[in-house]
N, C-alpha and C positions, 0 to 999 in steps of 0.2 A: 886629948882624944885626937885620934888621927883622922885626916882628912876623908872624907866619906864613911866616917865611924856612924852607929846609930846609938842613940841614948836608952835607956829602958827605964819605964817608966812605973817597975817593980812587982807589975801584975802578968809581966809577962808578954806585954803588949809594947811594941817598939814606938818610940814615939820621933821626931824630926827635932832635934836640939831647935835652938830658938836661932835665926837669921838674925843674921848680923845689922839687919836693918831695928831690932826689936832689942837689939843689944847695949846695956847700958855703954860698953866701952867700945871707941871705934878705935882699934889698932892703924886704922889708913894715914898717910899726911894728906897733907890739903894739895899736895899736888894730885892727888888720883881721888878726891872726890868730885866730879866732871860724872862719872856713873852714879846715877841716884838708883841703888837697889830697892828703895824703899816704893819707887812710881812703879817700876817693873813687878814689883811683888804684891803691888794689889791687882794687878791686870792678871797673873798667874793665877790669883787668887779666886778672881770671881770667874774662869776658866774650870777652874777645881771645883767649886761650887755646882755650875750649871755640869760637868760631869758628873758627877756625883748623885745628882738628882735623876739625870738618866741613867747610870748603872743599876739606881732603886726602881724608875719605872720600870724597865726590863726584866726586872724579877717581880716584882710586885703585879704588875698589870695581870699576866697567866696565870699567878696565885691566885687572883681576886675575879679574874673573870668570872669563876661558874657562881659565886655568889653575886655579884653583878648580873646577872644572868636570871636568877633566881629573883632576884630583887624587881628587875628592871618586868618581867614578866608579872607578876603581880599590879605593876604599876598600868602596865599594857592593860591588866585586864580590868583593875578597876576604873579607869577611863569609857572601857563602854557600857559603865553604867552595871554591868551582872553582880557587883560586890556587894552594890547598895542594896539593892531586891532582896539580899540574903537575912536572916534573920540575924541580929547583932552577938547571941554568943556561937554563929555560924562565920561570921565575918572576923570575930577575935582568933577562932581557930585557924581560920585559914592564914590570918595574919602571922602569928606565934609560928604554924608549920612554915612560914616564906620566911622569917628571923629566924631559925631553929636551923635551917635548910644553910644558910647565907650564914651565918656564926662556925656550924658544924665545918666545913668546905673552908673558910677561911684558917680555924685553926688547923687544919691539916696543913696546910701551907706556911706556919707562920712564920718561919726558918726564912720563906722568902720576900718575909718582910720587913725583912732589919735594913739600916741605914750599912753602906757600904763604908769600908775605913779609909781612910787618906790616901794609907799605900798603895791600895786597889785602883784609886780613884787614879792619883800621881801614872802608876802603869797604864793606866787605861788611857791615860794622854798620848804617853810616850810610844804607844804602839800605834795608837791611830794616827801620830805624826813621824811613824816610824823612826824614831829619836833610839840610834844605839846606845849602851855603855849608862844607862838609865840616868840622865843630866837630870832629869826632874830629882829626883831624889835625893843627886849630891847638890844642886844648887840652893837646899835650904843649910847645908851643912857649913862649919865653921873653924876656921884652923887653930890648931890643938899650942895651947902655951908654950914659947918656947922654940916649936919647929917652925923648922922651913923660913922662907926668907918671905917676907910682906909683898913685895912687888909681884913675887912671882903667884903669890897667891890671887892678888887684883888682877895678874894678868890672866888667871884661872877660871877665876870671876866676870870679866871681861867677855872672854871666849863662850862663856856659857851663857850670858846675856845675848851675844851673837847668835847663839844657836837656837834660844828660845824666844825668840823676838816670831809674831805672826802665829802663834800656835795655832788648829783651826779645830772645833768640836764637829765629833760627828751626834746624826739625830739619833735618837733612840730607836734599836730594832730588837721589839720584845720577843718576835718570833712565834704569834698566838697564832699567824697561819698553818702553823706544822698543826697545831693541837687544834686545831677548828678547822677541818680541810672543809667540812661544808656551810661553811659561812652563816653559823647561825649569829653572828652577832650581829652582821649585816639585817636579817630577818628580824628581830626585835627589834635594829633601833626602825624598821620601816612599819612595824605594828606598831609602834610607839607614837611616831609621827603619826600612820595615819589614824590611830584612835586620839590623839592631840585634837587634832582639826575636827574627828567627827562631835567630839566631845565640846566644845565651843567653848561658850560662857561657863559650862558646866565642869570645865577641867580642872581646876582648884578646888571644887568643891568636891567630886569624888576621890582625888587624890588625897584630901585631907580626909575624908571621912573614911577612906581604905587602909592607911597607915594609923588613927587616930578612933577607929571605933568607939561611936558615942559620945565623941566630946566637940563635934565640930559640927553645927548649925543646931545644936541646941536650944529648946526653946524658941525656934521661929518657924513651927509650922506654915505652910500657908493656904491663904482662906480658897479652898473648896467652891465652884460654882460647877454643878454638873444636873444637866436635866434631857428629856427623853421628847421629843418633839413626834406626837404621830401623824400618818400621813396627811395631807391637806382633805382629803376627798372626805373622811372619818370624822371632823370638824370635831374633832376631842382636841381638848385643850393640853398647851405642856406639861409635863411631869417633872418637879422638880425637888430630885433626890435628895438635894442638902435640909428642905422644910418637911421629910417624910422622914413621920415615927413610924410608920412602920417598912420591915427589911424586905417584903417580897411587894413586888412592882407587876403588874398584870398591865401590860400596854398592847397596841395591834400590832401584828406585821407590818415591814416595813419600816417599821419607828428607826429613828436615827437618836442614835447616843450621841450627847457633846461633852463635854470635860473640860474645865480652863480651872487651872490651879495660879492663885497669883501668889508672887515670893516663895524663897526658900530653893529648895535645891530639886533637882529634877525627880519629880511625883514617878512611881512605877505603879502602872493602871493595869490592870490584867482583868480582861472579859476572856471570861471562861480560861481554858490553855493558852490562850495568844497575848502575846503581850505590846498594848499599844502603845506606840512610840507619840510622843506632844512633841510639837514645835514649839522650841521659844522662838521669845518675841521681848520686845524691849517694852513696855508700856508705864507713862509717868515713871520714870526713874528708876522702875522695880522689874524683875525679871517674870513675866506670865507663860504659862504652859497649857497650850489648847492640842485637841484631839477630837476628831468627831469618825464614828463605825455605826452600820449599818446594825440594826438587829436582826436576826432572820427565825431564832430557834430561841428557847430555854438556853440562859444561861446564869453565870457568876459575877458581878462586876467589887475588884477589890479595887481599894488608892490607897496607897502607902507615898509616904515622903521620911527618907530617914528609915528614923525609930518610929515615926507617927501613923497610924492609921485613920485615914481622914475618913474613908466608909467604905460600905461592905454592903450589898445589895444583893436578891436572890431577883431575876426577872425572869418573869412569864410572860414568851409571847403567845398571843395569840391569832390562831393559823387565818387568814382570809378564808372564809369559805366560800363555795362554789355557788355563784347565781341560781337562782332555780325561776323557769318559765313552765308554766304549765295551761294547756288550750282546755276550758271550760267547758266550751260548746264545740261539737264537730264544725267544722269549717262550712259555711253554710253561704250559696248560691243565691243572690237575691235577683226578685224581678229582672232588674237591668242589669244582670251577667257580673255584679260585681263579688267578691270573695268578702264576708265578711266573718274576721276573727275576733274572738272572743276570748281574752285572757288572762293572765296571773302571775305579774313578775315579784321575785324574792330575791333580796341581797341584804346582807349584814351592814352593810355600807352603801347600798343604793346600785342600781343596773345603771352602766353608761349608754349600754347600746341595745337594741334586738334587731336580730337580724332572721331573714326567713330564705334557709336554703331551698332550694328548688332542681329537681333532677329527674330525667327521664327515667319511668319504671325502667327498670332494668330489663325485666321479661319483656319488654314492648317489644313486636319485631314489624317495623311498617309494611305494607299490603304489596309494595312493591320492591321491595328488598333494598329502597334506599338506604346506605349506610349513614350513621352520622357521625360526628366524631368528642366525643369530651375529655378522654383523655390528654398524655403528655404528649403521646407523640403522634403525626401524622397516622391517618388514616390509611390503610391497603386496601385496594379490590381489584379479584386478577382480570389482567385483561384492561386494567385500565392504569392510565402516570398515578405516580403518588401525589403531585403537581400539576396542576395546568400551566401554561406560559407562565414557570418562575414563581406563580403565586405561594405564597408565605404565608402559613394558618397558626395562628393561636390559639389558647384555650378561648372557651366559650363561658363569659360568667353573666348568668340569670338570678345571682339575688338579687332582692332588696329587704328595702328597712322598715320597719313598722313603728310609729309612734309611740314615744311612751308618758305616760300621765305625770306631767312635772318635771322638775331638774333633777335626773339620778333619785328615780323614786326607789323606799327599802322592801315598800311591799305596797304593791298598787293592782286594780284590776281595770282595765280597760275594752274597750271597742273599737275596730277599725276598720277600713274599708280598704279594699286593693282592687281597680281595676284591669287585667291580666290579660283582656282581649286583644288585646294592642299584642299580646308576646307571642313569640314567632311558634310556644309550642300549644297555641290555645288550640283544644279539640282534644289533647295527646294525654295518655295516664302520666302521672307525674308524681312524684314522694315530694313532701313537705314539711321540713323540719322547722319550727322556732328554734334559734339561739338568741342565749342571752350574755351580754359580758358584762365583767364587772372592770374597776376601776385598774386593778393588775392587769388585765388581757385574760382571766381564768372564763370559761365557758360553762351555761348548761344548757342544757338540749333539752326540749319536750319529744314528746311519743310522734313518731313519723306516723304521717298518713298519706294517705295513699289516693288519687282521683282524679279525675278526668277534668283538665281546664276549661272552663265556658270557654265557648265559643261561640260570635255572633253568627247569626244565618240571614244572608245576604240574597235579595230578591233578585236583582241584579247579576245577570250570567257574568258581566267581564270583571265586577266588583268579588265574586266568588273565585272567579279566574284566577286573578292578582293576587289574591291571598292563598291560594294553594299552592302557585309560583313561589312567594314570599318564603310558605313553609318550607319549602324544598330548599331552598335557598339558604337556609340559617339550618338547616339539619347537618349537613355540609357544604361548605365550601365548593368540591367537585361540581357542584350540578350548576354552577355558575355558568356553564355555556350551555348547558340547555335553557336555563331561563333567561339567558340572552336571546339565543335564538326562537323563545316562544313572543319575546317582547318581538324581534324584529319583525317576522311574518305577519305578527295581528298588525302594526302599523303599518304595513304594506297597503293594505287597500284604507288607508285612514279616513277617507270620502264614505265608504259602504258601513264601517265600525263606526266612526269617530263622527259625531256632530260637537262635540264640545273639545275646542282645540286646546284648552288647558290640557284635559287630561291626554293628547296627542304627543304633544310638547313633554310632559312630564314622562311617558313613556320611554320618546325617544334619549330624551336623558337618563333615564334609569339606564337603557339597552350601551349609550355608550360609554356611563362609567363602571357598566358591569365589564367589559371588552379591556378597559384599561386596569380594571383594579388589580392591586397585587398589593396590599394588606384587609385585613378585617373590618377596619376603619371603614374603608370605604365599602366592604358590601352591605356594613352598619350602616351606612348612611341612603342605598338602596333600598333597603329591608324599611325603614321609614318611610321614605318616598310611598314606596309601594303600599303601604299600610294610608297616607294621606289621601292620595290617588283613587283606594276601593271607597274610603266612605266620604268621599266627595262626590264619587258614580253612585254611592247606593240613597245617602240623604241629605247632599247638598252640604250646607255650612253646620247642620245642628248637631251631626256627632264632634265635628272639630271645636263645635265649642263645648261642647259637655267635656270634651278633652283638657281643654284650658282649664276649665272649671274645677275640675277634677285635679287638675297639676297645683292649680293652685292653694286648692284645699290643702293636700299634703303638703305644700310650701309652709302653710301656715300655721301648720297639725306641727313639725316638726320643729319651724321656728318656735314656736311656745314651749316646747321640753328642751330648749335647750337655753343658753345666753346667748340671748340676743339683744342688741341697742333698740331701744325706743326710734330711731329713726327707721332703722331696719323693720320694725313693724310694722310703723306706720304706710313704707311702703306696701307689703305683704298685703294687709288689709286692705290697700285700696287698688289691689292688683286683684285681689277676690272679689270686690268689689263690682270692677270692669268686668271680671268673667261671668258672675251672674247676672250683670244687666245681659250680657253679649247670648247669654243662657238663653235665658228668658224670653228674650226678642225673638231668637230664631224658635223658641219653643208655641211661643204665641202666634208667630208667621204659620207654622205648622198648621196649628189647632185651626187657628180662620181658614186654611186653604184648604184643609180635608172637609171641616164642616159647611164649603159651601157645595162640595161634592155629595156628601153625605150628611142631610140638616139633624139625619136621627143622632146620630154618632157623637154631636156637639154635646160638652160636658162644662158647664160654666162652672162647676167648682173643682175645676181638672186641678190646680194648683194654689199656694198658698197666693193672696195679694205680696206683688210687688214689694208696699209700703210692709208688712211684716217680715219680710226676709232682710229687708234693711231694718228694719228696730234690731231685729238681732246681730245683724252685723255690728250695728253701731253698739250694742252691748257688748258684743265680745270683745270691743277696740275699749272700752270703758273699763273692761275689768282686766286688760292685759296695760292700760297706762295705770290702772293701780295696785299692782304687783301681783294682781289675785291670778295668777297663768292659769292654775291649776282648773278653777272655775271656768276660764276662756277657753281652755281645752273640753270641757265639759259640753258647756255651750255649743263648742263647734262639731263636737259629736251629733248630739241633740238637731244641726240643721245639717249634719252627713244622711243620715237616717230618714229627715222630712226630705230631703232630695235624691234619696236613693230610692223612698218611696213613689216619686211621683216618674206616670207611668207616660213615656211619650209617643206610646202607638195612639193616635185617637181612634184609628179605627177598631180597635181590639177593647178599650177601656170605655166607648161610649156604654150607659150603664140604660140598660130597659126605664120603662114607664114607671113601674112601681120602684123600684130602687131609684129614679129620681125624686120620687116622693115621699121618700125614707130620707134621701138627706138632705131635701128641703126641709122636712122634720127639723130633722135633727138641728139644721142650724136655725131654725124657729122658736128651737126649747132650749135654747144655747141662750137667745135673749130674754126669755120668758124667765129662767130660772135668774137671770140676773135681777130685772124688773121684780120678784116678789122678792127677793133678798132685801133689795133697796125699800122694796115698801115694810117689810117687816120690818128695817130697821127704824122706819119714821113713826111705826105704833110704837115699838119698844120707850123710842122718847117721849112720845104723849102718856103714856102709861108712869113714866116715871115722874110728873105733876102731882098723883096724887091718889091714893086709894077711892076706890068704886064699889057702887053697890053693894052686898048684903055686907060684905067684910068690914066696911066701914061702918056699918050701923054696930056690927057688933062688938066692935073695939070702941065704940063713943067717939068715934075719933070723926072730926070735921074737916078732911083733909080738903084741898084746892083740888078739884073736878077739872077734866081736859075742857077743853073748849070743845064748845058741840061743831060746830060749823068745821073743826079741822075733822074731828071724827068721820063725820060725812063726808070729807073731802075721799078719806081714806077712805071709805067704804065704794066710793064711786070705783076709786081706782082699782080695788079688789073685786067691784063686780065685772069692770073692762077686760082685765084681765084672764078670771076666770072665762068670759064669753070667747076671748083669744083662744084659750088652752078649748075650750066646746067646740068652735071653730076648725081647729086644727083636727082632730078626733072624727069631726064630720069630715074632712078632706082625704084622712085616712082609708076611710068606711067606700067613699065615692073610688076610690082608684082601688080597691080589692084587699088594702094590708089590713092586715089584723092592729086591733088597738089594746096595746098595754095595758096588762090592768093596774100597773102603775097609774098611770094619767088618769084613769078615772077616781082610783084613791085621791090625787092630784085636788081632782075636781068637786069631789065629797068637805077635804081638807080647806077649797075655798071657801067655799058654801058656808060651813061654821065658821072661819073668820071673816066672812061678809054678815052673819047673823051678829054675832059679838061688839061688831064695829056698830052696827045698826041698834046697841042696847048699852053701846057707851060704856062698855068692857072692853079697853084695849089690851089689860093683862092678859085674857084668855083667847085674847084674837092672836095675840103671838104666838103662843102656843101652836094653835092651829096653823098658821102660816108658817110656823119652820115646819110642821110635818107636811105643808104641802111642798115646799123647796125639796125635803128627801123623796117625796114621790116622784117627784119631777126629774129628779136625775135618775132615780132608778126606771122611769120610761124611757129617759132619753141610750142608758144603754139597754133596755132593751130592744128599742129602736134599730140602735149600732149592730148587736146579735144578728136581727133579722135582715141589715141589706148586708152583712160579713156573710152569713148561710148563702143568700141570694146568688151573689158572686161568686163566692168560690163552689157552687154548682156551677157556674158557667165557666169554671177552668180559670179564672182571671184570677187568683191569688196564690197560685204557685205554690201552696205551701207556705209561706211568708208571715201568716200571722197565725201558723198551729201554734199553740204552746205557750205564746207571750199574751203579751195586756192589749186588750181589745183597740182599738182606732177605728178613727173612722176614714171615709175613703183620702183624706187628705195625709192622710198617714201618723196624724196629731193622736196622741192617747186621750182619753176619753176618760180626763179622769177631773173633779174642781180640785184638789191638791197637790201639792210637789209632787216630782214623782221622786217615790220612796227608793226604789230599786238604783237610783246613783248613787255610789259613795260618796261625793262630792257635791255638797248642799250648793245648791246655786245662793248667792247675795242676793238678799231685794232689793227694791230700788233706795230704800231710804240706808242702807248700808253700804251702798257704793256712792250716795251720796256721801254721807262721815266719809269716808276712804281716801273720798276726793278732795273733804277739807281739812283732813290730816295731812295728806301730801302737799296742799296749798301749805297750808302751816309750815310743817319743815324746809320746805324752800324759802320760804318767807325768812325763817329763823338761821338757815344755813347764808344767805346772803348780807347777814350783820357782822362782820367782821370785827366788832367792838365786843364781844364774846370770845370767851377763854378755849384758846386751840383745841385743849383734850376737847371740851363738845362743839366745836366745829369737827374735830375729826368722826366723834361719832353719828353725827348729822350726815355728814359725807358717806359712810358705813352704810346709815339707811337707807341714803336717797340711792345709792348707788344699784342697789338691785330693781330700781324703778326705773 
């Protein structure tokens, strides 16, 4: 064969004779083997090689792309999780169509995926190292038997090692830019990366279970903890999904779902259309998946993992419904001007708040065409600034809050007291709404009414003055320089007005911080003044302190519905405390200073004693340190009432000749009824010795007979007695009042068990003496009837006790049993004793520490709302 000849290797296909380095026979002498072809020929080699491979990526890659492409999206997509959610013979389809997709596309191409040939490969050198006369090609070649002379041949050899010595590869340019001008391969691999990263821990396990349908986490579900927490205020316990056989779940609004899936592969949880995403989390060595959503509506809750369906729940929520407040009684004006309501709160879950809007009739139009202002924006009137010097008006807010009976009661009715004379619009028509809210912020409204605020009437000209300044003053803002200007002028001659320099002084301070104000704030703190100022000119210290008293009240009214610390009460209670001794004082200062003016007018049972307005204090402090609020609220109802009763005109309340002889009465048979109770019960026990006269004969029976000497004892004391109750009857008669015919039943009823006692029947003397205790009380209210008619002929009861349970002038019910009409049973005393040595007890038992934590913790539970 002749030099650059090619071999054929019969199929058609040219093949490269075998180099002389692979050649059993070397024709060279040993002077010209100095060239090792055999060192050069691997170095070609592995040159040919790495061409070779890039001539294949170059066609191959744009073959393979769009199934790559195909493939590579699939994988994007099972990374963010959407594969798994699918049902598994929906997940085999979509897998099969991305195989089917990526199979189809490649065999189209397959042509350019054959392995490139030597020759190809050889050219592809020799152009990229722009090598003419193609050396690569003859340098494997071999000289032919025979020809040509050997030297010249080595020096051929020679020459073409020179030539190919340094060859240099170029990199592979497949040219997928032309066929992808917009770069979507770019775009997958950045879906790919970022669904990598969103996927986490979770990225091997959706990619196997996307490629691998049902055969990759088999068998390791994981264990399910999912429960339904409702809101705190609702004090319903957790719901816990995994331990409920049954699928539909009724919980309240608001509830919060949680979900923690431990092990296995990432849980798809889907409440209702939405679908919530868990966070892993790493926990003891295993992979957990929590999730917590709001509930608000009806809905679905599924969990799937995998193939697995771990549960499937139907929930019903249930809506918060609207508080409901409704007023019992019209709003009702007592004696001493104060507002008492009467009412009826409703919540599914307990009222937080009530509150009592308050607003000027709207048709009101005042006599002098003052405007006033409650809207948003500043007031107008022509002819006059919208502003005085710069002054800055804001709204005007006149509610307040009304007590409610207990912590977040669901249905309660109570009583409360408001005194309103203090507000800048007492005299004026006013609308009055109750609101009530619940634990959400949802509102209900009672029926608005409509009426005219008490108002005190003030004896005193300059005390009358100041509070109709006052008025004008909080109606709006603007009139703020006339009732500066009315303060200036009256302290001008302050020698002719003014003998008491306090109220001088306090003027001149009102007049100059009215001059300076320019917020609200400060005409609020006027508007006080001025309101301290009239009833210190009209009655000295005793409305100021009925004021305290009254604040305090509702300090205490309010601290009890709500949590408050036992130390917090303790003060409260003896803040009320202060204020009714401070009451009292200036109430009794009072009473002695008109009664030495006027001796008729003096009322020695004007008010309860001192010493019982304290037992009651000290009881409501008793029953709020032993958790009983509700009762402590009740209580202090019960002493709003006796001091809303008592009346601090003395000149207006002293009571005529006969109506003081009605309720010296009355409190005469107040002891009498106690006195035969107590003696009926000492027969009852001589009686129980032993059967008497004829009953004993006729049974045979020889029973132990009372002692004679106690009988007679008893009989004395029944005839004292009765002579008290005859005594009293005649005293009646002496001052003009008619005499019960109670009392004399009374008095018939003694008479036979003073005969009975006197014949040594104590059996039948009981008898007698309980029917005289009922006669006795039903004198003593009709006693009570006849000085209630007396009085309220003379205008002194206002109205005040139409309609309710009779009292007497102290304003105490008139009744010897509980009273029935509170929902809320008062404790007796021997039940707040237990109370109190129950609560010893668990502190007792919470201070042993050598006891098991769960019941220290639940000792802690109990003490805690103590």
């Amino acid at each position: 064969m002749e030099i650059g000849s090619r071999a054929s290797d019969g199929k058609g296909r040219d093949r490269v004779a075998d180099t002389p380095e692979t050649s059993d026979t070397d024709h060279t002498s040993p002077g010209q083997r100095e060239i090792k072809p055999a060192a050069l020929s691997n170095g070609l080699e592995r040159r040919v090689a790495v061409t070779r491979l890039t001539l294949w990526w170059e066609h191959a890659w744009p073959a393979l792309w769009p199934s790559v492409g195909i493939l590579g999206t699939h994988g994007a997509i099972a990374l963010t999780g959407l594969l798994s959610a699918l049902p598994l013979l929906l997940q085999w389809l979509v897998l099969l169509a991305s195989l089917a997709g990526a199979g189809l596309l490649a065999w189209r191409h397959r042509e350019a995926l054959k392995w490139p040939s030597r020759a190809t490969t050889l050219r592809r050198l020799e152009e990229v190292n722009g090598l003419p006369h193609r050396p690569l090609s003859t340098y494997a070649d071999q000289q032919a038997e025979g020809t040509g002379s050997p030297k010249l041949w080595a020096a051929h050899r020679a020459w073409l090692h020179t030539r190919l010595a340094g060859l240099r590869l170029k990199p592979p340019t497949p040219g997928l830019a032309a066929k992808d001008p917009i770069a979507l391969r770019a775009a997958l691999v950045l879906c790919l990366v970022a669904a990598f990263v969103s996927a986490g821990p979770d990225a091997r396990p959706r990619l196997e279970q996307a490629f691998f349908p049902g055969f990759v986490g088999q068998g390791k579900p994981g264990r399910l903890d999912a429960w339904i927490t409702p809101p705190g205020y609702t004090g319903r316990a957790p719901v816990f999904l995994a331990s409920q056989s049954q699928t539909v779940i009724d919980v309240p609004q608001a509830s919060v779902l949680t979900v923690q899936v431990f092990g296995g592969t990432q849980p798809n949880i889907k409440l209702g259309a939405e679908e919530l995403a868990a966070q892993a989390r790493q926990e003891e060595g295993d992979t957990a998946y929590e999730v917590a959503a709001p509930l608000e509506t009806d809905t679905n809750l599924s969990i799937t993992q995998g193939t697995y369906a771990l549960g499937s729940w139907q929930i019903n929520v249930a809506a918060d419904a609207s508080p409901q407040v409704t007023l019992l009684e019209q709003i009702e004006i007592t004696r001493r001007l104060t507002l008492r309501f009467t009412y009826e709160v409703k919540d599914d879950y307990g009222v937080t708040d009530l509150n009592v809007e308050i607003a000027l009739d709207p048709i009101f139009v005042l006599q002098d065409k003052t405007i006033f202002w409650l809207g948003d924006e500043q007031p107008a009137r022509p002819g006059f600034p919208p502003l005085l010097d710069g002054f800055v008006a804001e709204r005007i807010n006149t509610d307040f809050d009304l007590p409610l009976p207990g912590l977040h009661p669901r249905q309660a009715t109570h009583t409360a007291f408001r005194d309103l004379t203090a507000h800048p619009w007492a005299g004026l028509p006013v609308q009055m709404t109750l609101v009530a809210t619940d634990h959400l912020g949802q509102e209900g409204r009672s029926r608005t009414v409509t009426f005219s605020l008490p108002a005190r009437r003030y004896e005193k000209p300059l005390a009358a003055a100041l509070i109709e300044q006052r008025q004008r003053l909080a109606l709006s803002p603007l009139n703020r320089g006339s009732v500066a200007g009315f303060l200036n002028a009256f302290t001008l001659d302050a020698d002719i007005h003014l003998e008491d320099k306090t109220v001088y002084l306090g003027l001149r301070a009102a007049y100059w911080r009215l001059l300076h104000a320019r917020h609200p704030g400060a005409l609020s703190g006027v508007s006080d003044l001025l309101w301290d100022l009239a009833l210190h000119i009209e009655d000295g210290g005793l409305s100021l302190a009925e004021r305290d008293l009254r604040d305090a009240r509702e300090a205490l009214t309010q601290a009890l519905g709500e949590e408050t610390s036992p130390a917090e009460l303790e003060r409260l209670m003896q803040d009320l405390k202060e204020a009714l001794s401070r009451y009292l004082d200036e109430l009794a200062n009072r009473a002695t200073a008109q009664a030495d003016q006027d001796p008729s007018a003096q009322n020695n049972d004007q008010v309860m004693e001192r010493s019982q307005m304290e037992e009651m204090l000290d009881a409501i402090a008793d029953l709020a340190r032993t958790g009983a609020r509700e009762q402590a609220q009740e209580l202090l109802a019960q002493l709003d009432e006796i001091l809303e009763n008592l009346n601090t005109d003395t000149a207006q309340s002293g009571m005529t000749q006969g109506e003081n002889a009605l309720s010296d009465a009355i409190s005469e048979m107040g002891e009498m009824i106690e006195q035969q109770r107590s003696l009926m019960d000492e027969t009852f026990q001589h009686g129980q010795g032993g059967q008497t006269g004829s009953q004993a004969e006729e049974q045979g029976q020889s029973g132990t007979q009372p002692n004679a000497s106690d009988l007679e004892g008893l009989k004395e004391q029944q005839e004292a007695l009765r002579q008290q109750l005859q005594d009293l009857m005649g005293q009646l008669g002496d001052k003009g009042q008619p005499v019960p015919g109670g009392l004399e039943r009374a008095d018939e009823a003694m008479g036979k068990a003073q005969d009975r006692l006197a014949q040594g029947r104590a059996d039948t003397a009981t008898k007698a003496q309980g029917q005289a205790v009922d006669q006795l009380q039903q004198g003593a209210q009709a006693l009570a009837d006849a000085l209630f008619q007396s009085m309220a002929a003379r205008g002194e009861q206002a109205g005040d006790q139409a309609g309710g349970d009779m009292t007497d002038p102290l304003g105490r019910p008139l009744r010897s049993g509980p009273d029935q009409s509170r929902s809320t049973a008062l404790p007796e005393e021997l039940d707040m004793q237990r109370a109190r040595q129950i609560l010893d007890e668990l502190r007792k038992r919470a201070a042993e520490l050598g006891r098991p934590q769960d019941e220290l913790d639940y000792l802690e539970r109990l003490l805690r709302r103590f």
